[in-house]
C-alpha positions as CSV (number, residue, x, y, z in Angstrom):
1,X,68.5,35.3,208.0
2,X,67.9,34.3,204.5
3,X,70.1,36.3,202.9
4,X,72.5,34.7,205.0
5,X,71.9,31.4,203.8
6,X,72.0,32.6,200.4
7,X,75.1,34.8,200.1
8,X,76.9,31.5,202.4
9,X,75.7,29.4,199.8
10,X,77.4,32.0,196.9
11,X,80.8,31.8,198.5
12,X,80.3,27.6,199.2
13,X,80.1,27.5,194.9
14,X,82.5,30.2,194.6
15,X,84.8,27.6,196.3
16,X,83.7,24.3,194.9
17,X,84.5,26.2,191.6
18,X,87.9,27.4,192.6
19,X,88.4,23.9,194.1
20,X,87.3,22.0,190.8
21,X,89.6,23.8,188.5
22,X,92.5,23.7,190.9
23,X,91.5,19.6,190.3
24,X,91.7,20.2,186.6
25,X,94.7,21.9,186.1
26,X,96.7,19.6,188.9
27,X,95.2,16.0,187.3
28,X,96.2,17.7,183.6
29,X,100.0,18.2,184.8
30,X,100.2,14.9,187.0
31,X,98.8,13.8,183.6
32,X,101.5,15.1,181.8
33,X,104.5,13.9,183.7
34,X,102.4,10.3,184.1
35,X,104.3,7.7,181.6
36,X,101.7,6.0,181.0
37,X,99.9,9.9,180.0
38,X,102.1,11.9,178.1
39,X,101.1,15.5,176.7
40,X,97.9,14.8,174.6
41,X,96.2,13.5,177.3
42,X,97.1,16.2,179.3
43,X,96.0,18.7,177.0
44,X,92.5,16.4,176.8
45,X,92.3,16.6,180.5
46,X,92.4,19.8,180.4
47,X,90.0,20.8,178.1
48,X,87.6,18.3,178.8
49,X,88.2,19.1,182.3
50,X,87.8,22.8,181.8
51,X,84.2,22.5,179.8
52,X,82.8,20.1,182.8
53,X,83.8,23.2,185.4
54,X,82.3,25.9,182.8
55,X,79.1,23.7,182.1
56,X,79.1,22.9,186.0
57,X,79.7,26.3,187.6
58,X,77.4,27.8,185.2
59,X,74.8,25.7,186.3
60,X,75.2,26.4,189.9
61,X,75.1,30.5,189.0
62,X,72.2,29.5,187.0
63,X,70.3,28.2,189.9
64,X,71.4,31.7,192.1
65,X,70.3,33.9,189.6
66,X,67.4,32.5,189.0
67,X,66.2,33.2,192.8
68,X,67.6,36.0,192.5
69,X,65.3,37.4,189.5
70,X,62.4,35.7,191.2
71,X,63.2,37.9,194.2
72,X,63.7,40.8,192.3
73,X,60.4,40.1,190.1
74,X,58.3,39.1,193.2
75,X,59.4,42.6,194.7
76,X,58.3,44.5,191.4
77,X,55.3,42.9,191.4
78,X,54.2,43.9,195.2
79,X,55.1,47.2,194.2
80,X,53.1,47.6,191.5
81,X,50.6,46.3,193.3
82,X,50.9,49.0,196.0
83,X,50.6,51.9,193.7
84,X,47.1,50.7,192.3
């Protein structure tokens, strides 16, 4: 039931990630063809919007990971402990 929750929770980000830079590139076009916008601040939305989804969705895959590796380690560990 847990890894349920977990791998649910790894598709939910998967998402939010799609969705965010699906945001970005949309709000850097309606930026574009905005007159009071123009191309430059297009471009800026773009790659200002494009760091905050890397730094963001990194930080999310950070989090699964690490429960991940503590899984993984905690596993290792009882192992271990089972051969002594």
């Amino acid at each position: 039931m847990r890894d349920f929750f977990i791998n649910s929770l790894e598709k939910i980000v998967t998402g939010i990630i799609i969705l965010m830079t699906l945001g970005v590139l949309l709000s850097g076009v309606a930026t574009i063809f905005n007159p009071q916008g123009g191309l430059l601040a297009g471009l800026a939305v773009w790659v200002f919007g494009g760091l905050y989804v890397l730094i963001m969705g990194g930080m999310l895959y950070l989090a699964l990971g690490i429960h991940d590796n503590t899984r993984r380690t905690a596993a290792a560990v009882e192992a271990l402990a089972a051969k002594q």
